[in-house]
C-alpha positions in Angstrom: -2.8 6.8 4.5 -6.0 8.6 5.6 -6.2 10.4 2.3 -5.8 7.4 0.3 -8.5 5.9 2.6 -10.7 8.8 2.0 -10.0 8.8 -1.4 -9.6 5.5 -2.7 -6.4 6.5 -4.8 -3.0 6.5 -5.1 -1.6 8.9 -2.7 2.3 9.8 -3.3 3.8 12.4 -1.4 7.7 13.6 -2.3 7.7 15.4 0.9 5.5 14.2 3.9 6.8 17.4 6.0 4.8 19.6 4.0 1.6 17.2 4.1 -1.1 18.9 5.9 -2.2 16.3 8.7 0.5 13.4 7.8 0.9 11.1 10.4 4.4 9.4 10.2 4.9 6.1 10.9 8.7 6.4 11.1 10.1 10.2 12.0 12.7 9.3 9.8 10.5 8.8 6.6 10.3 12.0 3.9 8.3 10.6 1.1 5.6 8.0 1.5 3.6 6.4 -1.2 0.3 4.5 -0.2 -1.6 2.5 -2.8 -5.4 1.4 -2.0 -6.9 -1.7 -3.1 -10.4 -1.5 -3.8 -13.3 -4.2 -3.7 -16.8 -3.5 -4.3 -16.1 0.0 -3.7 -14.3 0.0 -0.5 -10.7 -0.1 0.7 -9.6 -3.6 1.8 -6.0 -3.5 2.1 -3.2 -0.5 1.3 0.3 -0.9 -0.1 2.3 1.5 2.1 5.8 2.8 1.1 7.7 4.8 2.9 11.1 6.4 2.0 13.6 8.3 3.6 14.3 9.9 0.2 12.5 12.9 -0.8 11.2 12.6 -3.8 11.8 8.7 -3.7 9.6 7.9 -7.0 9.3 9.0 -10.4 5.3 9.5 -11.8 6.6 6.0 -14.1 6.9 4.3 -10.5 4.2 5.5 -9.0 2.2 4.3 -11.9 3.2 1.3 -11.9 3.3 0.3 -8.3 -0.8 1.2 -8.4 -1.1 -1.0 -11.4 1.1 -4.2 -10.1 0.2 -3.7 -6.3 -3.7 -3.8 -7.9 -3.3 -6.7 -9.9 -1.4 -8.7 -7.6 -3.5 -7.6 -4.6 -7.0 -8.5 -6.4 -5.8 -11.9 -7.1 -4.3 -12.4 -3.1 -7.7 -10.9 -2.0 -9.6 -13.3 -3.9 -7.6 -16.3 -2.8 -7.4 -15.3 1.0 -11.6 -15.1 0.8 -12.1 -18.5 -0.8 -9.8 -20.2 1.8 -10.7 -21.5 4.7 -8.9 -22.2 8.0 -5.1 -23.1 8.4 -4.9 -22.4 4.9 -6.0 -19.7 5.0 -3.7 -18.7 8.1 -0.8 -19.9 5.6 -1.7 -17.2 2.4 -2.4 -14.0 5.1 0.9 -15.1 6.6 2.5 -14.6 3.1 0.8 -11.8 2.4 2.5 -10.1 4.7 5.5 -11.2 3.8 5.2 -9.8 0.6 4.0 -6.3 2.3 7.1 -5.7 4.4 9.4 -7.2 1.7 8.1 -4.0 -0.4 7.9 -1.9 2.7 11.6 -2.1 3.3 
């Protein structure tokens, strides 16, 4: 995740064992793909996926998980700052609903 932070890109990794300085979240996880969402130039939010398939995702999949999870997230982003209160609450609640739905 740090690299993607770093480098405000896709990061996909088929095997995180042979990642200098990956920090697992799960010991059981061997390929992790993180996705950063950008506004005004910095990271807001990251889509993180992690496997425990090496070599989980095909370059078609990683592709398109950074071009859905921006699209989607841009528009959730916008909504989320243009709410206010309970509301509000209600759509960051959903959101991550939607972010372990895709994490698992």
């Amino acid at each position: 995740m740090d690299t993607a932070l770093q480098l405000k890109e896709t990061i996909y990794v088929e095997d995180v064992h042979k990642f200098p300085g990956h920090i697992a979240c799960d010991s059981a996880t061997n390929s992790e793909l993180v996705v950063p969402i950008i506004k005004n130039d910095k990271v807001v939010a990251l889509l993180d996926i992690d496997s425990i398939e090496f070599n989980r995702f095909s370059q078609e999949e990683v592709e398109a998980f950074s071009e859905v999870t921006k699209q989607v997230f841009e528009k959730v982003i916008f909504l989320i700052t243009i709410l206010k209160g309970d509301i509000q609450k209600k759509y960051i609640s959903f959101f991550l609903l939607i972010y372990n739905t895709f994490k698992s």
